[in-house]
C-alpha positions in Angstrom: -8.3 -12.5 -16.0 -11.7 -11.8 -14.7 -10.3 -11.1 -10.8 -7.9 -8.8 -12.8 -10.7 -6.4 -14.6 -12.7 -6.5 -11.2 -9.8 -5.0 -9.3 -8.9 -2.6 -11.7 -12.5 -1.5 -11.6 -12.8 -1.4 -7.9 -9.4 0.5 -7.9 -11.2 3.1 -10.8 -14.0 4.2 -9.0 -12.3 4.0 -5.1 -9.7 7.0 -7.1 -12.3 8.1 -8.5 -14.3 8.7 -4.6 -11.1 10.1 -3.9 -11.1 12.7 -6.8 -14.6 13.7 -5.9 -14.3 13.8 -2.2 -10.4 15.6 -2.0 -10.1 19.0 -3.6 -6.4 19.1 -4.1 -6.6 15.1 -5.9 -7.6 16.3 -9.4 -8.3 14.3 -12.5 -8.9 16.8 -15.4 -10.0 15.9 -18.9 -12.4 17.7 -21.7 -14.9 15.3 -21.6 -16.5 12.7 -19.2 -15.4 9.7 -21.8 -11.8 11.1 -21.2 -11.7 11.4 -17.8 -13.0 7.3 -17.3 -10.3 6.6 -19.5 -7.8 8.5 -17.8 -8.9 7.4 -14.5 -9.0 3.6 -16.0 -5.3 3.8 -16.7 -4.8 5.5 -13.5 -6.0 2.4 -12.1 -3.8 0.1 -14.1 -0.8 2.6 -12.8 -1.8 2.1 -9.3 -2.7 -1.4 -9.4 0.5 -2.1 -11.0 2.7 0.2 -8.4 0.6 -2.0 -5.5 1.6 -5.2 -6.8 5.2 -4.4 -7.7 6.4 -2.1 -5.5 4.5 -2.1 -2.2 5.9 -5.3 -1.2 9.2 -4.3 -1.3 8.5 -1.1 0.5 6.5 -3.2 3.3 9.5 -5.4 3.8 11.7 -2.7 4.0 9.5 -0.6 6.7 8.6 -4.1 8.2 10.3 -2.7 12.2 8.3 0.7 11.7 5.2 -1.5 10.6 5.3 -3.7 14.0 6.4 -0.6 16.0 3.2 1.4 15.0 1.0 -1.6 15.3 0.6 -1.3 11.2 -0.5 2.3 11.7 2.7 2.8 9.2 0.7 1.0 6.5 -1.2 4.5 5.8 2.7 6.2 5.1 3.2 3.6 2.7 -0.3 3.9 1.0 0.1 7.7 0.9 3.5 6.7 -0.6 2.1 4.5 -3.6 -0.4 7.1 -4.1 2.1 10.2 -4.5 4.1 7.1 -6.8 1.0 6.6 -9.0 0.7 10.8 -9.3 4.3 10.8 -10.5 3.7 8.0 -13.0 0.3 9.5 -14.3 2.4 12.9 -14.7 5.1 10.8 -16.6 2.5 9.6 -18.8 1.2 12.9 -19.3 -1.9 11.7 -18.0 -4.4 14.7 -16.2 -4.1 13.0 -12.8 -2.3 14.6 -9.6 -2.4 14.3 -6.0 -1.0 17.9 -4.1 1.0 17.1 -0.7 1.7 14.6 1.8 -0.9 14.9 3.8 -3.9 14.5 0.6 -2.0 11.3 -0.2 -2.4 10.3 3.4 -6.4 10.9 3.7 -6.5 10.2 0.1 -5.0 6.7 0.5 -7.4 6.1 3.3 -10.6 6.6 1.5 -9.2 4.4 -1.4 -8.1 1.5 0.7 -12.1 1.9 2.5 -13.5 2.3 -1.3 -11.7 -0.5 -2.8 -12.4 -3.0 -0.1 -15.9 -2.4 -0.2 -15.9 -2.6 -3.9 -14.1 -5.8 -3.5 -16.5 -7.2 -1.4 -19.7 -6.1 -3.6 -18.0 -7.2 -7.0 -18.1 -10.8 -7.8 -14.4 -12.0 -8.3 -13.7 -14.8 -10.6 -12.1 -17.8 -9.0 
């Protein structure tokens, strides 16, 4: 449960490098307590569309993934980003990523963010 909480947590603040550093990945809210707790669900969304559905996608995109040396891997994190946006506006949460190519650079800084994070957080096995 602990490994849990410390993922999500990494995943919350690398969206949340992402929100600060991209213009067109917005995260809007009245307050700041309203926008952690948006961006904390945002987490859960994404965490949850990484576990569930990337690996289905990776299988399926498995020739294009050897072919580009795993170059395709940033397609299918852009991918699960635009996912998460489209769950968040389900939701009606304020969250929303704006084109391809944001997801694409967007996906990038997470995956950087979140594997630092992941490495400085203590994990709990």
């Amino acid at each position: 449960m602990k490994n849990f909480v410390v993922k999500t947590i990494a995943n919350a603040g690398a969206l949340a490098v992402a929100v600060w550093l991209l213009d067109k990945i917005t995260l809007t809210g009245d307050s700041t307590g309203k926008k952690i707790g948006t961006l904390l669900i945002v987490a859960l969304i994404f965490g949850l569309v990484n576990f569930l559905v990337k690996p289905i996608v990776k299988l399926f995109s498995l020739p294009l993934l050897i072919l580009t040396l795993g170059l395709f891997t940033l397609i299918v994190n852009a991918l699960m980003l635009l996912l998460t946006s489209w769950l968040a506006d389900t939701f009606d949460l304020s969250f929303h990523v704006d084109g391809f190519w944001t997801a694409v650079l967007g996906g990038l800084i997470i995956s950087i963010v979140s594997w630092a994070l992941n490495l400085a957080l203590p994990d709990g096995d």
